[in-house]
N, C-alpha and C positions, 0 to 999 in steps of 0.2 A: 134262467141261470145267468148270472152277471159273472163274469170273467176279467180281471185284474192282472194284467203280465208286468213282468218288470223285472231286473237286471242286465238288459243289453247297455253295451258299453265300447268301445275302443279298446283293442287288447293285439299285441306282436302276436304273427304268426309261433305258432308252437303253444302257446298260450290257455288259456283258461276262461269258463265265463261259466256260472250257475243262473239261469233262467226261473224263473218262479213263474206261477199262477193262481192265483186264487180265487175260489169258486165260492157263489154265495147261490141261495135261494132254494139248493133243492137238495135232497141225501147225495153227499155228495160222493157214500161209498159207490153208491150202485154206476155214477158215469163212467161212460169210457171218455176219456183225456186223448187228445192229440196235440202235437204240436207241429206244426207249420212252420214255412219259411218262402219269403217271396222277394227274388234279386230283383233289379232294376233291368227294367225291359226283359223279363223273364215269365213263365206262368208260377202261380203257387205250389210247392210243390209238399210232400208229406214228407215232416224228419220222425216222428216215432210217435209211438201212440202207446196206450194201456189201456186195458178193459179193468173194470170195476168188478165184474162179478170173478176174476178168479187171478187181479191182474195178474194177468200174460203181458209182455212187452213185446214188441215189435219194432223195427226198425225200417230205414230204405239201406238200401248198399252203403252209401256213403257216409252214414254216419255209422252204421255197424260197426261196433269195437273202438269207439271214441265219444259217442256220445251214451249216455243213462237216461233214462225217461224213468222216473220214481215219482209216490205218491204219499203223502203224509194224510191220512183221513184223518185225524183228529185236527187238524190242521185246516182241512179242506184245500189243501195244495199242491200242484204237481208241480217237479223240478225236472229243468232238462242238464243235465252236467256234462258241458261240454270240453271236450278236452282235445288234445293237439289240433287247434284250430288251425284253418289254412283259410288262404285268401277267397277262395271259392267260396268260401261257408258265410259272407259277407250276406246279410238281407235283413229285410224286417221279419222278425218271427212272432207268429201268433197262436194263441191256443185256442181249441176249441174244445166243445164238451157236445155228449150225448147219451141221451137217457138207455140207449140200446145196447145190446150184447152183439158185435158185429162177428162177424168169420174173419181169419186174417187176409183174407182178401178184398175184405171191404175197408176195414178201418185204416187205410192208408187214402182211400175216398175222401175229396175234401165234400161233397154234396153228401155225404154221411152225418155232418156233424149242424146240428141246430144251433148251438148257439157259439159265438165268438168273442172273441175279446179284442181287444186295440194291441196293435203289434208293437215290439219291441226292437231298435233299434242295433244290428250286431253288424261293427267294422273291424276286421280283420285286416291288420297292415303287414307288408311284408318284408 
């Protein structure tokens, strides 16, 4: 699976940013999608995810009720739409894919996901 992200950008607190990925090489209804995020001098950590077989979405706290994780299958693309950004929310964000059906306590697991994409660049000024 080859993974393409793309829409990070410079955006004022309060603000707005839609995140893309696009997934090539394998059905790509049946992935589950993650999306990641890694500040500077920080670990990686999970902002939300979707499974393929019956997308369910899932969050971490902090993005709960601000950010959408959606899937466009004809597409073969998942969007993260993020909304009242704050400065904390600042990192590289990355997508990942994998071929499994995880339990929701797994697919927040970054050693869950096979394969990865090159991260996208999100500054958040204040």
């Amino acid at each position: 699976v080859q993974l393409q992200a793309s829409g990070g950008g410079l955006v004022q607190a309060g603000g707005s940013l839609r995140l893309s990925c696009a997934a090539s090489g394998r059905t790509f209804s049946r992935l589950t999608m993650g999306w990641f995020r890694q500040a500077p001098g920080k670990e990686r950590e999970f902002v939300a995810g979707i499974r393929g077989s019956d997308r369910n979405s899932f969050y971490t706290n902090s993005a709960r009720g601000r950010f959408t994780i959606s899937r466009d299958n004809a597409k073969n693309t998942v969007y993260l739409q993020m909304n009242r950004l704050e400065p904390g929310d600042t990192a590289v964000y990355s997508c990942a894919a994998d071929t499994r059906s995880p339990i929701a306590s797994q697919i927040k697991l970054p050693n869950l996901y096979d394969y990865w994409g090159q991260g996208t660049l999100v500054t958040v000024s204040s």
